[in-house]
C-alpha positions in Angstrom: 39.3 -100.6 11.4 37.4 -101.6 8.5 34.0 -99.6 7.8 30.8 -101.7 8.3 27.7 -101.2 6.1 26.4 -102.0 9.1 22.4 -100.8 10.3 22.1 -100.3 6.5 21.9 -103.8 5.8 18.9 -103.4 3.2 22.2 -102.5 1.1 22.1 -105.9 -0.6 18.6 -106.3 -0.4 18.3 -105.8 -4.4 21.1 -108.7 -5.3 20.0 -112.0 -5.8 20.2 -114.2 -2.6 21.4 -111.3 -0.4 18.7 -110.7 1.9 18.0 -108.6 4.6 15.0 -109.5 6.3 14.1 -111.8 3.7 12.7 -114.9 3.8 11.8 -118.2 2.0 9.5 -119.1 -0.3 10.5 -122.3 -2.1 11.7 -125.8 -1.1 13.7 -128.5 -3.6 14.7 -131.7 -2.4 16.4 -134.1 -4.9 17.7 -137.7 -4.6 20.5 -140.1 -6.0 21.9 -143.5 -5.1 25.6 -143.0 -4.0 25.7 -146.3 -2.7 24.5 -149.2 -5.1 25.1 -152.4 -2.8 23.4 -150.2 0.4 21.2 -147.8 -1.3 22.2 -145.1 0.3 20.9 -142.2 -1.7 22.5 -138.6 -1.5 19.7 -136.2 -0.9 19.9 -132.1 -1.8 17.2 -130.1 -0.2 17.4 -126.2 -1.5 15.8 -123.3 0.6 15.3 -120.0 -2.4 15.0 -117.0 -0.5 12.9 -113.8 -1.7 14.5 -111.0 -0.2 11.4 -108.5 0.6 13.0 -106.2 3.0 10.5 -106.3 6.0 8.4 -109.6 6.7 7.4 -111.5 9.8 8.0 -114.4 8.1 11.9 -114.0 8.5 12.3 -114.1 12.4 10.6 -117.2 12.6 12.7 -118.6 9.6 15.9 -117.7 10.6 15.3 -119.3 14.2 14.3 -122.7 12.1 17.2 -122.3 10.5 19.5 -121.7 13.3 18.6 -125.1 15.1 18.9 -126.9 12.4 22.8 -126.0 12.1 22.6 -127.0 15.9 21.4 -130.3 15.1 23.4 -130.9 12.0 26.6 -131.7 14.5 28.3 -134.1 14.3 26.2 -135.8 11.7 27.4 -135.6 7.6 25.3 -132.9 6.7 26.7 -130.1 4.9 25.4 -126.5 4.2 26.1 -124.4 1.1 24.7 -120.9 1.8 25.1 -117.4 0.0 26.4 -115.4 2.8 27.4 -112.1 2.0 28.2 -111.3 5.8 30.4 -114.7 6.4 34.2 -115.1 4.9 33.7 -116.7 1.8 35.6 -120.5 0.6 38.7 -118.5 -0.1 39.3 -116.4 3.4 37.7 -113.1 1.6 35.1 -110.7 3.5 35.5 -107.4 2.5 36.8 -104.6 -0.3 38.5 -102.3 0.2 38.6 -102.2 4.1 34.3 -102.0 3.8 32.2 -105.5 4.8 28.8 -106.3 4.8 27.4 -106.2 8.1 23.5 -108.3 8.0 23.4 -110.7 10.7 19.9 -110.3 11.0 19.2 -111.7 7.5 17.8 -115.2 6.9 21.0 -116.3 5.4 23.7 -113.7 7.6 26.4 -114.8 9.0 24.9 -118.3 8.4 28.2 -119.6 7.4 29.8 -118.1 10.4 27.5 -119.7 12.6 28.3 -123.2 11.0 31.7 -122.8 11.2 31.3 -121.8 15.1 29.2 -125.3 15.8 31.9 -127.8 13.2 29.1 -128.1 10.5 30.6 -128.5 7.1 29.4 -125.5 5.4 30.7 -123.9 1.5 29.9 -120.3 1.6 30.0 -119.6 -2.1 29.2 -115.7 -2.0 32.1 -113.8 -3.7 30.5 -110.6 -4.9 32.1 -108.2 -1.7 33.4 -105.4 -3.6 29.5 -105.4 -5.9 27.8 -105.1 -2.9 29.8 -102.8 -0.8 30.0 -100.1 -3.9 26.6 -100.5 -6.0 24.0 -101.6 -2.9 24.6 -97.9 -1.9 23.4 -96.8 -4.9 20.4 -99.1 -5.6 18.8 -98.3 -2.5 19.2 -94.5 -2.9 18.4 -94.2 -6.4 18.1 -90.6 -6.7 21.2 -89.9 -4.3 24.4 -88.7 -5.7 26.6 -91.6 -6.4 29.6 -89.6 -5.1 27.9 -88.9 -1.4 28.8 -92.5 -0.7 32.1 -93.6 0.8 32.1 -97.0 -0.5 31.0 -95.9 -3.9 33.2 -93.2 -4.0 36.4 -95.3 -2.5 35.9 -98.8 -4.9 37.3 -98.8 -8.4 35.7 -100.4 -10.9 38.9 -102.5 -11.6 38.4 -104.6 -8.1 35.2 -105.4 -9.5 36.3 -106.3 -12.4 39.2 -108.4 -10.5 36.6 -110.0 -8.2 34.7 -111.9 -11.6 38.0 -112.5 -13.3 39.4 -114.4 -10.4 36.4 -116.7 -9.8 36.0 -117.5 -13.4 40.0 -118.2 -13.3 38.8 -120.5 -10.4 35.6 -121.7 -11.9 37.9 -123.0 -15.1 40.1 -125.3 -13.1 37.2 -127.5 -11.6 36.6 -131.0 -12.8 33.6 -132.6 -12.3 33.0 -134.5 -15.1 31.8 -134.2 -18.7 28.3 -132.7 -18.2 29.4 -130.5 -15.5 32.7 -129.4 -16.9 30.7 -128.2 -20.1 28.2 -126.3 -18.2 31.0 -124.6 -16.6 32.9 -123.5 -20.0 29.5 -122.0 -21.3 28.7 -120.4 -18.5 32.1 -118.6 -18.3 32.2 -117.9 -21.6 28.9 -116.4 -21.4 30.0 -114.1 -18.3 33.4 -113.5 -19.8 31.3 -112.0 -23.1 28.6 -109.6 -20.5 32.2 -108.6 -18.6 34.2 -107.2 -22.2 30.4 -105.0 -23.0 30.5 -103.4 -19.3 34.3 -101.7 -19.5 35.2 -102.7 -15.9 38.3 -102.1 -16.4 38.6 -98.7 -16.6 40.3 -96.4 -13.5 36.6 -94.3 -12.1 35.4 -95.2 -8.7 31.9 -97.1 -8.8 30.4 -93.7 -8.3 32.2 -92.1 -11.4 31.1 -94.7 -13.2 27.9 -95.1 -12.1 27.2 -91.2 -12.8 27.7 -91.9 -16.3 24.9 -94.6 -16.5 21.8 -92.9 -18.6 19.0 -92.1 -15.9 15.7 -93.4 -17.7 17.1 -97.1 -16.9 19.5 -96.0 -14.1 17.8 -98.7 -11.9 18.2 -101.2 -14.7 21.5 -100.6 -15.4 23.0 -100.8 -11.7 21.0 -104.3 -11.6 22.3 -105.0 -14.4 25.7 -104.8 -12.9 24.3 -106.5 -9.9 23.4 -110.2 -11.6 24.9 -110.2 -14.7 27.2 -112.8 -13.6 25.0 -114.8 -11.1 25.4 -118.2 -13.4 28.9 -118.3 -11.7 27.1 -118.5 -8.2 24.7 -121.6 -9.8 28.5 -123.0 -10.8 30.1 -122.9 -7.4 27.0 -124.7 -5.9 26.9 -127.6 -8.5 31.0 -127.6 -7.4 30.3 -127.8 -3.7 27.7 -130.9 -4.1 29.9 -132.6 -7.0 32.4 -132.2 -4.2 30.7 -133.9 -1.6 30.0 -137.4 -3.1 29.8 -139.4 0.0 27.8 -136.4 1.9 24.5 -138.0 2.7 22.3 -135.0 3.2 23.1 -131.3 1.8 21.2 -128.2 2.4 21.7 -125.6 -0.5 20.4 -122.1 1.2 20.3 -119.1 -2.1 18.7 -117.2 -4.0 15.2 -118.7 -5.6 16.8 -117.9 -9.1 20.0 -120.2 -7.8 17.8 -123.1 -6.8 16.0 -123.2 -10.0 18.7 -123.6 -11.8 20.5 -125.9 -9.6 17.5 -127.8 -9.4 17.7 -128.1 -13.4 21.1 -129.2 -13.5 20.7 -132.2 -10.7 17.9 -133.9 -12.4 20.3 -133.7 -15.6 22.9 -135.4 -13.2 20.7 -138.6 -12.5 18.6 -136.7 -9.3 15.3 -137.7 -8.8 12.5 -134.7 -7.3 11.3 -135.5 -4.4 9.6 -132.5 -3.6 9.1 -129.1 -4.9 6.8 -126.8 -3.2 4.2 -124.4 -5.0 4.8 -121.0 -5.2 1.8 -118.8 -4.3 1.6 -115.1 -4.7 -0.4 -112.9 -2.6 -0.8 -108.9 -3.3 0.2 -106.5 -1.2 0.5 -102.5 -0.5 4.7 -101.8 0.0 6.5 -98.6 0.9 8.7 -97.3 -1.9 12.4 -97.6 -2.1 13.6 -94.1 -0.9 9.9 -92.5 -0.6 9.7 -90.3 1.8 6.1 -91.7 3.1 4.2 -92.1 0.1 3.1 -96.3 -0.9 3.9 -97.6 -4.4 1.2 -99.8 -6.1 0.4 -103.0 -5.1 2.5 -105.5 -5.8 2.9 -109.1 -5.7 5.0 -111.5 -3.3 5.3 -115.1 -3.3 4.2 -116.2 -0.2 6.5 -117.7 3.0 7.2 -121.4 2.5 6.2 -124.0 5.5 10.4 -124.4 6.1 9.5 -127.7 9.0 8.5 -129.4 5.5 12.8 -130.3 6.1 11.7 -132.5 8.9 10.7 -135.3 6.5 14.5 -135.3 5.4 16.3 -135.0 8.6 17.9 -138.6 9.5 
């Protein structure tokens, strides 16, 4: 039996794009003529989600999001989501026996579900054996790294297998000139951050992560967290260079991954057809790990009006 980081969802709520309970603030849609005599354009709509652990924002979202994969059958509309809970393009789920169990997220299990109802969906998430050993420690920053199973269980060396063998996967796609080049720097930048952080050494996550120094603790584990998240951007721009003849696409990830998709599709020819405004509004949140007290007020982009998609469904 495999162990589920199950009620503990908020595990990945720190990584980019891997909510729990979050929700979205920001909408993208982007168009290009695929078909020159019919004028049939290819549209990309992307959905960036904030992941803010609690907000009543998310159930309504999620149910949004849920009918739309039930209307999406048997039409040629694809999904690309970031689903940390859903077996990824290449048949992986967990590390080390441990999964991510957050089917109450705005994007969990989404890929799951799509597969379920015969939508074409691209689940591009890869970063299991991340989640499962640092999460842990991210959201108990001032626990012992060893009192954690995961942390305690995961080697740093099946992190450092689970980069190598998607930018060994990222190298062989070929999507053209611009693309292709985007591809090569990002790996090489990724491949440079990966040599600087020793992954390769034999200590568990939590042997490791004892070592890191404690004034930037927090830092550093994010830093582990995202350092490679351009790889993510890559394996989206492959899923929609991969779908020429799709018609509509819906690109669900973190709001740092539809920026920079976004950037990358009008240097491809896309035209912007909408981008929403992102608002902020203050608010009073519970610390991580307090035991009661609030932290200062902080600010939080507010919930996007996600039925703006009608306009794009055909």
């Amino acid at each position: 039996m495999k162990n589920i980081l199950g009620k503990s969802c908020f595990v990945i709520a720190l990584l980019s794009g891997c909510t729990a309970f979050g929700y979205m603030y920001q909408l993208v849609a982007y168009g290009k003529t695929i078909n020159a005599s019919t004028q049939e354009e290819q549209l990309v709509v992307g959905l960036g989600d904030y992941h803010l652990k609690t907000h009543p924002a998310n159930k309504d979202q999620r149910a949004y999001i849920e009918s739309l994969l039930k209307r999406s059958v048997g039409k040629k509309i694809k999904f690309i989501v970031e689903d940390l809970s859903s077996v990824n393009n290449d048949g992986r789920m967990i590390c080390c026996n441990f999964g991510i169990n957050c089917h109450e997220g705005v994007l969990g299990q989404l890929a799951n579900k799509a597969r379920s109802l015969g939508v074409a969906v691209d689940n591009i998430e890869y970063r299991y054996c991340r989640v499962a050993g640092i999460g842990p420690l991210l959201n108990n920053i001032k626990a012992n790294p060893q009192s954690f199973r995961s942390s305690a269980t995961i080697f740093m060396t099946s992190l450092y297998k689970e980069v190598i063998d998607e930018i060994e996967k990222i190298k062989k796609y070929n999507d053209g000139k611009l693309l292709n080049n985007l591809y090569q720097r990002a790996v090489n930048v990724v491949q440079a951050a990966l040599t600087k952080m020793d992954f390769k050494n034999k200590k568990s996550v939590a042997e490791y992560c004892t070592q890191l120094q404690r004034k930037a603790y927090r830092q550093e584990l994010e830093k582990l967290c995202i350092f490679d998240s351009a790889l993510i951007d890559m394996n989206i721009m492959h899923a929609i260079a991969t779908s020429p003849d799709v018609p509509l696409i819906f690109v669900l990830a973190g709001g740092s991954h539809i920026e920079q998709v976004s950037s990358v599709l009008q240097k491809m020819g896309y035209n912007s057809l909408l981008k929403t405004s992102v608002t902020t509004k203050p608010v009073i949140t519970k610390a991580l790990n307090s035991d009661g007290s609030f932290a200062a007020t902080e600010s939080h982009p507010e919930p996007v009006d996600i039925k703006l998609i009608e306009q794009f469904m055909r």
